[in-house]
C-alpha positions in Angstrom: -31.1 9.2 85.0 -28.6 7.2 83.6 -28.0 4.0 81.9 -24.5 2.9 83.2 -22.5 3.7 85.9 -19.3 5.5 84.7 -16.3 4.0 85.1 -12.5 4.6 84.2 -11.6 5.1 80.6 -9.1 1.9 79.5 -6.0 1.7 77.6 -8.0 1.7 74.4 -11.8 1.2 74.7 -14.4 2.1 77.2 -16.0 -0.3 79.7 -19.0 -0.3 80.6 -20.8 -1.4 84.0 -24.0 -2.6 84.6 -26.4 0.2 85.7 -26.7 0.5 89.8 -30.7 1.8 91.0 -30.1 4.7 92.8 -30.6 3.3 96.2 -27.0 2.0 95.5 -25.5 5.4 95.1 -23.2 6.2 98.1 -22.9 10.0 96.7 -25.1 12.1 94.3 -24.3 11.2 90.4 -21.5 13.3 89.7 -19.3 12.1 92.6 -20.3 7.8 92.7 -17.6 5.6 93.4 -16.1 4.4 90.2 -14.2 0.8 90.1 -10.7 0.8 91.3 -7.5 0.8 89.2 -5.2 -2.2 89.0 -1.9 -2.8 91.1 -0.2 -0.8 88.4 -2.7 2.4 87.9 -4.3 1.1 84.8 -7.9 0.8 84.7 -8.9 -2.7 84.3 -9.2 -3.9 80.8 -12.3 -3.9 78.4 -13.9 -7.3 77.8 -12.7 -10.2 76.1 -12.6 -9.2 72.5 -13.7 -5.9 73.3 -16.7 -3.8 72.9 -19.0 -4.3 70.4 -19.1 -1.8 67.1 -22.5 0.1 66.7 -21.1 2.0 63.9 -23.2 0.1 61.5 -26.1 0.2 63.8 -29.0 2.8 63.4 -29.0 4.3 66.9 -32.1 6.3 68.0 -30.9 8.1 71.5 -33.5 10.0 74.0 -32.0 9.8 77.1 -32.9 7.5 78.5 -34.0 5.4 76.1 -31.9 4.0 73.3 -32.8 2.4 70.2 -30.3 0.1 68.6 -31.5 -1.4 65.5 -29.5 -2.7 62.4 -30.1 -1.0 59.3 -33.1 -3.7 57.9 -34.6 -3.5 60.8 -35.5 -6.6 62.4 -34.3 -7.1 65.7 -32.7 -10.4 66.0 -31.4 -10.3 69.9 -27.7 -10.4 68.3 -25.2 -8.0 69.8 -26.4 -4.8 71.6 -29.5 -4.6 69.5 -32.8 -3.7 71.5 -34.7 -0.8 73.0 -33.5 0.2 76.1 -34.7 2.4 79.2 -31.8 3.6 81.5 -29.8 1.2 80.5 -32.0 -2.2 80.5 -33.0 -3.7 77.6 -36.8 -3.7 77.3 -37.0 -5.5 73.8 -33.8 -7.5 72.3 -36.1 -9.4 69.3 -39.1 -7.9 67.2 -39.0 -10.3 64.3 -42.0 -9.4 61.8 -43.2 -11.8 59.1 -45.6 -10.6 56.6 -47.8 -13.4 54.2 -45.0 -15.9 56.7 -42.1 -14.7 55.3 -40.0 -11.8 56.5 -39.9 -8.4 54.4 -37.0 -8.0 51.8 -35.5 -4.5 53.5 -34.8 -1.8 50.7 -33.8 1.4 52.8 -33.1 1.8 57.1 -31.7 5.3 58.2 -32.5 8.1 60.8 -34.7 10.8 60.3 -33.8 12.3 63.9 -31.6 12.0 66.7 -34.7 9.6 68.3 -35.9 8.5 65.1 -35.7 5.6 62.2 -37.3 4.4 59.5 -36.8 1.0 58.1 -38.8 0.1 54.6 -39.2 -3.8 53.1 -41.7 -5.1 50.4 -43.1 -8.4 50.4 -44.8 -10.2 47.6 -48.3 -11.8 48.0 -49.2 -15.0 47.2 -51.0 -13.7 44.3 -48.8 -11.4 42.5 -48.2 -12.2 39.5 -44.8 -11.1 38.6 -41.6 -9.8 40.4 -42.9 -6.6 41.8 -44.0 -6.6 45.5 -47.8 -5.8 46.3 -46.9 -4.6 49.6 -44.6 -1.7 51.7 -43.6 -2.5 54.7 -42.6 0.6 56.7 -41.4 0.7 60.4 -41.0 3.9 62.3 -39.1 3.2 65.3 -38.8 5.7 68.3 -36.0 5.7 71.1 -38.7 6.0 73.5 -39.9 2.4 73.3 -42.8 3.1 70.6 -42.9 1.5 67.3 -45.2 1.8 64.4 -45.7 -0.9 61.4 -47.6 0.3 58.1 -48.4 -2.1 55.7 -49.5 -0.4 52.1 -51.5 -2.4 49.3 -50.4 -2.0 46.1 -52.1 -4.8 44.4 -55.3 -2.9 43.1 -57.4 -5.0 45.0 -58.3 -6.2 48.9 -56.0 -8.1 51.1 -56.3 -10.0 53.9 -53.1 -9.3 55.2 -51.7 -12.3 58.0 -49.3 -10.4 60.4 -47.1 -11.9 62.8 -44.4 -10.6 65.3 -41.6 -13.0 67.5 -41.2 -10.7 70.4 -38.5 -11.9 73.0 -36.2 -10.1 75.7 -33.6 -10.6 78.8 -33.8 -7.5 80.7 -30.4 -7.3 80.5 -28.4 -4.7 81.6 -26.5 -2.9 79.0 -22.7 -3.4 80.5 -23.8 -7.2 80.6 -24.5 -7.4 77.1 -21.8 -5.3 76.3 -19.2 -7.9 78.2 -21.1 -11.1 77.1 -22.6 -11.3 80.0 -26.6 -11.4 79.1 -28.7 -14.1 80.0 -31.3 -15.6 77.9 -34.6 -14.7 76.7 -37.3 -14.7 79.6 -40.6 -16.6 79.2 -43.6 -13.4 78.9 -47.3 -13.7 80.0 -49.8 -12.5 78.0 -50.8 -9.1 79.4 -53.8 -7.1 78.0 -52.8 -6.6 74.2 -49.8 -8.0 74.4 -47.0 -9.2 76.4 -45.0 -8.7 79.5 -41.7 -9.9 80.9 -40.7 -10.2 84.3 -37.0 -10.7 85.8 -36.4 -13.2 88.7 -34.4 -9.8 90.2 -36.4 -7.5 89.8 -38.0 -5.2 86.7 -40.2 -6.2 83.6 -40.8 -4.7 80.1 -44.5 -4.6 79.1 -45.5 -4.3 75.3 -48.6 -3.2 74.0 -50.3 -3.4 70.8 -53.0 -1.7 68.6 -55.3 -2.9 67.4 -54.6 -6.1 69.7 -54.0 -8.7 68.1 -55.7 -11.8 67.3 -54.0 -14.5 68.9 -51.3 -14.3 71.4 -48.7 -17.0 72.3 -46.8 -16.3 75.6 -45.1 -19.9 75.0 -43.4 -18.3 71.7 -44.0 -14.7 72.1 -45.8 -14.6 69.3 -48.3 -11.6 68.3 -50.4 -12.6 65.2 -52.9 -10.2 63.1 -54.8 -10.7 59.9 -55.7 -7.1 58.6 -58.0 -6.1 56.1 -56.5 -3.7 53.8 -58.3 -2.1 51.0 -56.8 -1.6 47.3 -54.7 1.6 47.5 -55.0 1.9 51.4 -52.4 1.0 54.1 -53.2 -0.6 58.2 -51.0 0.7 61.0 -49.8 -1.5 63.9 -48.7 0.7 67.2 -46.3 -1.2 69.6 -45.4 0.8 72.9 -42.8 -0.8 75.1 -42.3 0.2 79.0 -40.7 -1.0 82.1 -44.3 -0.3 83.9 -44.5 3.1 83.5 -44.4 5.1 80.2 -40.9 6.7 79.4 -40.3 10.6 79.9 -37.4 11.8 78.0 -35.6 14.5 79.5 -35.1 16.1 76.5 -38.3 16.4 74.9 -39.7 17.9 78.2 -37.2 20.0 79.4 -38.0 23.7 77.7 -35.6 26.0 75.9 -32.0 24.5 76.9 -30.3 25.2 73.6 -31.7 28.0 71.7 -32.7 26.9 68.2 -29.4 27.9 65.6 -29.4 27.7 62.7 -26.5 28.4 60.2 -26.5 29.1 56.4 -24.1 30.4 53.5 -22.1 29.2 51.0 -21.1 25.6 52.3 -24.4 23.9 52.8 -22.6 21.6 54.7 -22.8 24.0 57.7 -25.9 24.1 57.9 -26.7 20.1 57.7 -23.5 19.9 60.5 -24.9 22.5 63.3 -28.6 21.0 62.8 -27.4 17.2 63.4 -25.5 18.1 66.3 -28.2 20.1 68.1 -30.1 16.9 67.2 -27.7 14.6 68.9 -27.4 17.0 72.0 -31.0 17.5 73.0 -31.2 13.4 73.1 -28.1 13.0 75.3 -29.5 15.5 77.7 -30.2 13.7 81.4 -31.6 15.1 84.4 -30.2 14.7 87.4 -32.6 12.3 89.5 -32.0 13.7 93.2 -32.6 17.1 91.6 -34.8 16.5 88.5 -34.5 20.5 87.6 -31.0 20.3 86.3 -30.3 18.9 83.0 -26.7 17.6 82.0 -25.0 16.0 78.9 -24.4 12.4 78.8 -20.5 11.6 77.1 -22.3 9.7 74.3 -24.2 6.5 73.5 -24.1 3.8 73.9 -21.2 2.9 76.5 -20.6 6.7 78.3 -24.2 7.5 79.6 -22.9 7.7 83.2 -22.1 10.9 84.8 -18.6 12.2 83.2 -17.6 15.7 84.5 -14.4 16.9 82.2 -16.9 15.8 79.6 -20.2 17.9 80.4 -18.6 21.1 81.6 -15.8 20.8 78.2 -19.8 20.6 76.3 -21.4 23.4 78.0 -18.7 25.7 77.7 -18.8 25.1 73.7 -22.1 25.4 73.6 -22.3 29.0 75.4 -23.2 30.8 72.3 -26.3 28.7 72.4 -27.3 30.3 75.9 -26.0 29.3 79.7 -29.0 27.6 81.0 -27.0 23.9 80.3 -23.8 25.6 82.1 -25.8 26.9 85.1 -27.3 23.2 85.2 -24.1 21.4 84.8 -22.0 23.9 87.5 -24.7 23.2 89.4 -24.8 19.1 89.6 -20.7 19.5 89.8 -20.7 21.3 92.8 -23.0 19.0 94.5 -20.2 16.9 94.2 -17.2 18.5 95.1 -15.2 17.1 97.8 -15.1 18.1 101.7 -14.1 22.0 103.1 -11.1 20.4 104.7 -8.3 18.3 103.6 -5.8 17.8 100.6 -8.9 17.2 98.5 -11.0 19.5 99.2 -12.3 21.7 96.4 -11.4 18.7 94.3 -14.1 17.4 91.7 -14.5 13.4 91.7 -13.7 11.4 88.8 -12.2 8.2 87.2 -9.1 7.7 85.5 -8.2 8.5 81.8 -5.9 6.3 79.8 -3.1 9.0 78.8 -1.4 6.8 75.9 2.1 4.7 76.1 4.2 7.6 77.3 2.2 8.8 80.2 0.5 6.9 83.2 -3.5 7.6 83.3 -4.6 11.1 84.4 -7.5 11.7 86.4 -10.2 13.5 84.8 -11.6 14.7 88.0 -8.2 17.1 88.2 -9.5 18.2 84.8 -13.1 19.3 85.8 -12.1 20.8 89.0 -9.8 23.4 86.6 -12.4 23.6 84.7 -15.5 24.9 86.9 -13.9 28.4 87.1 -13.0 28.6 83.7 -16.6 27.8 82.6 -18.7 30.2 85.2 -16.1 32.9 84.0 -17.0 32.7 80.2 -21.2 31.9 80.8 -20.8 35.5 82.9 -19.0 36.8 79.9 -22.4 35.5 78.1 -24.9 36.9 80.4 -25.1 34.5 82.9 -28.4 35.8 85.3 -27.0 37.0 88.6 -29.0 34.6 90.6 -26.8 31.8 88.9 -23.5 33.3 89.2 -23.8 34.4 93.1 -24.6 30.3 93.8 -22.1 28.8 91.5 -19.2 31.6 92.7 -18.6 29.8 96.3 -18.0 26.6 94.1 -15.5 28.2 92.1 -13.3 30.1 94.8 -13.2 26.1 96.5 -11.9 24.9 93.1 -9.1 27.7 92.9 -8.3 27.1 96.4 -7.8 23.1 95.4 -5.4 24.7 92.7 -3.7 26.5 95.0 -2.9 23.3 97.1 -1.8 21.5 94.1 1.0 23.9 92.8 4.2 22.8 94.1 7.6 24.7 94.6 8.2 25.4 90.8 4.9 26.9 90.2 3.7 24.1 88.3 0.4 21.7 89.3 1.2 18.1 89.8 -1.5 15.4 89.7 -2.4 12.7 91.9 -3.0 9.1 92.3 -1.2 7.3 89.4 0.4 10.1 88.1 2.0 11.7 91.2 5.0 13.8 90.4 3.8 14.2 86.5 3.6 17.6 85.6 1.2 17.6 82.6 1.9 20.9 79.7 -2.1 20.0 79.0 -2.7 20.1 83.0 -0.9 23.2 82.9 -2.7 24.9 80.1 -5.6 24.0 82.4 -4.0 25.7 85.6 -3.3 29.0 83.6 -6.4 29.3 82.2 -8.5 28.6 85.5 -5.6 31.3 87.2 -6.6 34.0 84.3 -10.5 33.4 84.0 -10.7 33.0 87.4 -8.8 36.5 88.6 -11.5 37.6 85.8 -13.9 36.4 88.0 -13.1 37.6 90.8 -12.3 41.0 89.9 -16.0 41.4 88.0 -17.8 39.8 91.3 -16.0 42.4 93.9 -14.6 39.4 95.2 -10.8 39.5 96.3 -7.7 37.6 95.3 -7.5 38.5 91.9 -4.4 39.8 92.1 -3.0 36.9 93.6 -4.5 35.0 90.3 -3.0 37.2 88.0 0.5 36.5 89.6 0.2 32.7 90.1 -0.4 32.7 86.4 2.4 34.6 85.2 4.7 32.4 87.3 3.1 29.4 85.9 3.6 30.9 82.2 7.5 31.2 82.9 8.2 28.0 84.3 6.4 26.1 81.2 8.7 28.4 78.6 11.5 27.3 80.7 10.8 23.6 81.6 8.1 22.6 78.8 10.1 23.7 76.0 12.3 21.5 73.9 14.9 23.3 71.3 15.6 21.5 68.0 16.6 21.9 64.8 13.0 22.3 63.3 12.2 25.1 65.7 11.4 22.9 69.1 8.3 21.6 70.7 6.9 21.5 74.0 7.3 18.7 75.7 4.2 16.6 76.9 5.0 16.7 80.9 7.7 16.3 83.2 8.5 13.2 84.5 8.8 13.3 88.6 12.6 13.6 88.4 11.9 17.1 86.4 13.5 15.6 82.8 11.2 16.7 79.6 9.0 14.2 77.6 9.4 14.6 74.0 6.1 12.8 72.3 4.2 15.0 70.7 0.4 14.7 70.1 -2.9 16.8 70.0 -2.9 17.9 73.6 -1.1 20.6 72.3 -3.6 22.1 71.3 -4.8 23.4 75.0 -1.6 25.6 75.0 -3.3 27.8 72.8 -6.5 27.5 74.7 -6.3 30.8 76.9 -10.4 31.4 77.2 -12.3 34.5 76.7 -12.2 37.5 79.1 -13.2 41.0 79.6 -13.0 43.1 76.5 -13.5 40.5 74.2 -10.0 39.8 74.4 -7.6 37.2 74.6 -5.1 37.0 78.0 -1.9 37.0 77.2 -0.9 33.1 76.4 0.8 30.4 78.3 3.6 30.3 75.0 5.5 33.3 73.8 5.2 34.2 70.4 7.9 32.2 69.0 6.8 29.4 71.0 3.4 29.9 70.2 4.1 30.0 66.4 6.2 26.8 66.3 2.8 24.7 67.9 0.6 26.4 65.1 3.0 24.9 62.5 3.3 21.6 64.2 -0.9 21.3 64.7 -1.1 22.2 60.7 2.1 19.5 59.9 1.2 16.0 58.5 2.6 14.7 61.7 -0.6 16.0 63.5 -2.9 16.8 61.1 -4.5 13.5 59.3 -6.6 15.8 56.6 -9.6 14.7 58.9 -8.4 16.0 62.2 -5.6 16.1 64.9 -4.2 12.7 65.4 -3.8 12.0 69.6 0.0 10.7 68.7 2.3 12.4 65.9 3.0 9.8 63.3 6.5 9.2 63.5 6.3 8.9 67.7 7.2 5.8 69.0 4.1 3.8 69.8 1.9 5.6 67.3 -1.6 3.8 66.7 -3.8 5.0 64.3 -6.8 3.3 66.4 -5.0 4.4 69.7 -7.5 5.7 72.0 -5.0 8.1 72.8 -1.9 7.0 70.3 -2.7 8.0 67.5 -6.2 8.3 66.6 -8.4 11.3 65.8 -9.5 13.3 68.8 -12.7 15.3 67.8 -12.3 17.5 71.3 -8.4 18.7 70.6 -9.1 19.4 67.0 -12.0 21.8 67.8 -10.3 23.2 70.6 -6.8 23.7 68.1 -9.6 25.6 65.6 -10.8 27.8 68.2 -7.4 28.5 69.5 -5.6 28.9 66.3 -8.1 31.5 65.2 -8.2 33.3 68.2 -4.0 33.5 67.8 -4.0 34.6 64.3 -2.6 31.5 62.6 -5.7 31.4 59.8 -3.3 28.7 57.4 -3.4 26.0 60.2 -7.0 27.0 61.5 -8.5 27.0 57.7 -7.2 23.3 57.1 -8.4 21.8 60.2 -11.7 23.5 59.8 -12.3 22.2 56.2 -10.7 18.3 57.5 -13.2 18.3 60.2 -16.0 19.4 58.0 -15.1 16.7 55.2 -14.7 14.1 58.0 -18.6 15.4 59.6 -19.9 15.0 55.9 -17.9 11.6 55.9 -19.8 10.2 59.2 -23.4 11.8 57.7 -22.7 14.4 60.1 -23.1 12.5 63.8 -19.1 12.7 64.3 -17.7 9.9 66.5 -15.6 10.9 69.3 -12.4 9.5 67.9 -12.1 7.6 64.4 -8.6 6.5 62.9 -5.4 8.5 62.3 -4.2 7.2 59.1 -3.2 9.7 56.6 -6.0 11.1 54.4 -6.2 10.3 50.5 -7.5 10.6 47.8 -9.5 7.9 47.7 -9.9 7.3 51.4 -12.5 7.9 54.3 -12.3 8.7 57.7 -12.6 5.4 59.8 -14.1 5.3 63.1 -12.9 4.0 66.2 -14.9 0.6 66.5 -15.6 1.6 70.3 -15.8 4.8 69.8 -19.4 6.6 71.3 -21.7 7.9 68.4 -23.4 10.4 68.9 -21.2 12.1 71.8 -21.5 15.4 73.5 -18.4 17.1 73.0 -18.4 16.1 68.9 -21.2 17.5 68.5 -20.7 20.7 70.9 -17.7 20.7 68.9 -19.9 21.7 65.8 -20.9 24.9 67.7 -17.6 25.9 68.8 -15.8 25.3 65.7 -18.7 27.6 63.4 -18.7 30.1 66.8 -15.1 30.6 66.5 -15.1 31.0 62.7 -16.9 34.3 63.1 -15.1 35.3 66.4 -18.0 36.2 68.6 -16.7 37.4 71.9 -19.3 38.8 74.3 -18.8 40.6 77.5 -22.3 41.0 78.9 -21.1 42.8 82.0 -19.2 45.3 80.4 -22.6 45.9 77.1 -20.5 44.6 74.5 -20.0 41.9 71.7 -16.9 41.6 69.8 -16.3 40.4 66.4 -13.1 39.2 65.3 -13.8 36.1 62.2 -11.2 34.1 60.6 -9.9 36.1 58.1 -10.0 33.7 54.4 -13.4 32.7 55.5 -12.8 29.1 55.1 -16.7 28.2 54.4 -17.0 31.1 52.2 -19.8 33.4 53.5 -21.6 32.3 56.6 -24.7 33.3 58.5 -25.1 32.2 62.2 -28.4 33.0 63.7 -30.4 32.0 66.5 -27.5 32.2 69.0 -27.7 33.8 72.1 -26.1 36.8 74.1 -27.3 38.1 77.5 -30.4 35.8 77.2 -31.3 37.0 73.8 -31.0 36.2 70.4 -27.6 36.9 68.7 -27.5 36.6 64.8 -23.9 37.5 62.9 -23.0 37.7 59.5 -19.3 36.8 57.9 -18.7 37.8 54.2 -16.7 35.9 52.0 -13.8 38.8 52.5 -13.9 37.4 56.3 -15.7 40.7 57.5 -18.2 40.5 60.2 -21.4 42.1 60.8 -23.9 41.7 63.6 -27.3 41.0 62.2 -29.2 40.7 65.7 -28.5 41.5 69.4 -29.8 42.1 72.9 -31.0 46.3 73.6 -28.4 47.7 74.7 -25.1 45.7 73.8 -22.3 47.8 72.1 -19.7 46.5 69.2 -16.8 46.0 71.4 -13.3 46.1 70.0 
């Protein structure tokens, strides 16, 4: 279920759309129709003023319900703030007033990914100095249930008058988002408390215990006078649903992630793995025509809808945590992919992606489609169960055979839509990979064609070091694409980073990469240069490039996804310098953000004195951040299974950045994997599957 249909990422912010029901879906949820591009192949612009910042928000996310609350607490109706299921808002104002006056807030934070807790004192009309007689405290739950505790610290009984302003619109959360929310409804009284109903369609009921003593539909007012003893505190229970109770996919949907945990000399490992595990069990969605397969959302609050590129890049990173969410995800994908016949068949749906000032938009569905044989390749290196990969292998061999329609006479994929003619270098790091995992694939399955793989990706490999690559005086760079006429396009930004990204195969190994080893060198020294690197990440647009932003969705500001992909990549190359720095930015930039990373914050240069700045529409949390947290400490110690062939590799980044570092509760061939790194970099496997060998 989701709370907004997804539509194409804009020039600099996402949009949002009002949530459809699902009798308006025309195909299942990964392949809906998403709004058109303009006459020139932009996607149409955010709203007027753009999207609303809920980085200073508390957000409480279990898909699909969503708790937006500002850090005292009350919610006032202003902005986004509310409790919302799939992607209506059930509650916008839950104003509470204590002895008629409202609570002075002391503290508001998160003690989950689903949880806050919001404390205030109030002082009696009998106190006798400055100090409060009472503690408020408000535990608030994303899936519409809120509790209020009121504490007596007066030494002696109260009769404590309680009142709560309770209002909503039922609006749905792209209309809010775009100013577009109508105003409050009139409620009913309905058993102990209240209920709204929409001229359209849908209502939000609210319930309270103990009920309360008077209720005012006219004012959606809920009043109580407790009796609370010296020393003793009274509870009030709201529970808030659209008719039925809400069912989170996540807390009913069994062992998806295994439990990891990391420890060692950084504690701030430890705090950055368990917050993102957090994050990702409560943007975990089921998909509603086939309620067994769970998904990731792209993040909260704007990117709930379906988003390919985005759930298969988060359940390949999160492998080493089992491949149940990659079976799930390949799964819903293929549902989706287009016809057996035809230019697009084989072809995953999916909007467009702003690509910055130098490039026209890409479309992400070209991205997952490259992508599907990449991922079943590496969850079989894993241990994918048989069962999974005989159904998902069809799937795959349709994708490869859409990548063998889309490579034109030079050997080099060119993209659709908006961007025909572009040759992308980060479309072709795509290509080479799915050619090299995917002859992997073939080869371990019996299946044929591998061969032919093996050779479309060597070709590929020597036209980019031909075309892609621009000499200089500092030692060259590859360009970003090829414009349609053939001539190179200097900018340089993050997406180099996929040109290190080969992918695990057989062995353990690394394929040889889509750079020589010049080449290949040169990008590790431009990802660890200040042009690229901020000190908190890779920027999405070098510095001195000509129409750098440091907010830039993609011109400038911090990608999350490149620089964890660059870590992985680097490490896996040898470069340890350039992997080491980006590792320790990204962890200072976690510890920054209290360790929920946004997907993209601002490029400026670190200093001394400064802090990583987030992108004000920026999702938070986000699947691929967190995933990111997984990958990044996975490829620290190098793990590098090949279930097929009964072995796990070890190969950790020599320096060991964090110091020593313990990763345990990971999983290999459906059973738990712990390993060990020393603070020498030397890796030792604590806990494995019977059976599986130290590979090479």
């Amino acid at each position: 279920m989701d709370l907004t249909v997804p539509s194409p990422a804009p020039t600099t912010t996402p949009t949002p759309t009002p949530a459809l029901g699902r009798h308006a879906q025309t195909r299942t949820p990964w392949g809906r129709a998403h709004p058109p591009p303009t006459a020139h192949g932009r996607p149409p612009a955010p709203p007027a003023g753009g999207l609303p910042s809920v980085h200073h928000a508390l957000v409480c996310v279990a898909l699909p319900g969503l708790a937006v609350s500002p850090e005292h607490g009350q919610l006032t109706g202003a902005g986004i703030e509310g409790v919302y299921q799939s992607g209506r808002r059930l509650l916008s104002r839950c104003l509470l007033r204590v002895f008629g006056r409202e609570p002075v807030p002391v503290q508001g934070r998160l003690l989950s990914a689903s949880h806050a807790r919001f404390v205030a004192v109030v002082r009696t009309p009998a106190d006798p100095g400055p100090d409060p007689g009472v503690t408020v405290e408000r535990s608030r739950d994303a899936d519409g249930s809120e509790r209020i505790t009121l504490r007596n610290a007066t030494g002696r009984p109260l009769r404590v008058p309680v009142e709560l302003s309770l209002g909503t619109d039922l609006a749905a959360l792209g209309a809010i988002a775009s100013g577009r929310a109508g105003p409050e409804l009139r409620p009913s009284v309905h058993g102990s408390g209240l209920r709204w109903s929409a001229p359209g369609g849908g209502q939000s009921v609210v319930a309270a215990e103990p009920p309360p003593k008077d209720a005012l539909a006219s004012t959606g007012l809920l009043r109580w006078e407790l009796d609370v003893d010296a020393g003793a505190a009274r509870t009030i229970t709201l529970r808030l649903h659209a008719g039925r109770p809400l069912r989170p996919a996540a807390r009913s949907s069994g062992q998806v992630l295994s439990e990891a945990r990391a420890e060692g000399d950084d504690p701030r490992a430890a705090r950055f793995l368990a917050t993102a595990l957090d994050d990702l069990r409560s943007l975990l969605v089921r998909d509603p025509a086939h309620p067994a397969d769970l998904h990731l959302a792209a993040g909260v609050p704007w990117r709930t809808g379906p988003a390919p590129a985005e759930a298969l890049w988060a359940a390949r990173m999160l492998l080493p945590l089992g491949t149940r969410l990659a079976s799930d995800t390949l799964r819903g994908v293929a549902r989706s992919l287009h016809g057996a016949s035809g230019p697009s068949a084989g072809h995953v749906p999916g909007p467009l992606r702003d690509a910055g000032p130098h490039l026209p938009p890409a479309c992400t569905g070209v991205e997952a489609t490259l992508a599907f044989p990449v991922v079943l390749a590496e969850a079989r290196l894993w241990g994918l169960p048989e069962h999974d990969l005989a159904e998902l292998l069809p799937a795959a061999e349709r994708c490869l055979a859409w990548l063998r329609s889309a490579v034109d006479d030079d050997g080099l994929v060119a993209e659709p839509g908006p961007a025909a003619g572009v040759r992308r270098a980060e479309t072709q790091a795509h290509a080479h990979r799915a050619a090299l995992l995917g002859a992997e694939l073939l080869e371990g399955c019996g299946r044929g064609g591998a061969d032919e793989w093996r050779d479309r990706a060597h070709a590929l490999r020597r036209r980019f070091r031909e075309d892609f690559w621009l000499d200089d005086p500092a030692g060259g760079r590859p360009a970003v694409a090829l414009a349609a006429d053939g001539r190179p396009l200097p900018p340089l930004g993050c997406a180099a980073a996929h040109l290190l990204d080969t992918g695990l195969v057989g062995g353990g190994g690394h394929a040889e990469g889509l750079l020589d080893r010049t080449q290949t060198e040169q990008v590790a020294r431009l990802l660890g240069s200040p042009a690229l690197d901020t000190g908190w990440g890779l920027r999405g647009l070098g510095a001195k490039e000509p129409g750098h932003n440091p907010f830039g969705h993609r011109a400038g500001a911090v990608r999350v996804h490149e620089t964890a992909v660059a870590v992985a990549g680097l490490a896996a190359a040898g470069y340890e310098k350039e992997a080491t720095g980006l590792v320790r930015g990204l962890l200072d930039a976690a510890e920054a953000f209290a360790y929920r990373l946004p997907e993209m914050y601002g490029g400026d240069q670190r200093t001394e004195e400064g802090a990583p700045v987030p992108h004000p529409s920026a999702c938070r949390p986000a699947a691929v951040p967190a995933a990111a947290a997984v990958h990044v400490l996975a490829a620290l110690a190098g793990v590098r299974p090949d279930v097929p062939a009964g072995t796990v590799a070890l190969h950790p980044l020599g320096g060991a950045p964090l110091g020593a570092l313990r990763l345990s509760g990971l999983s290999v061939a459906g059973e738990p994997f712990g390993v060990r790194v020393s603070r020498m970099g030397l890796g030792m496997v604590e806990e494995a599957a019977a059976g599986l060998q130290l590979g090479v």
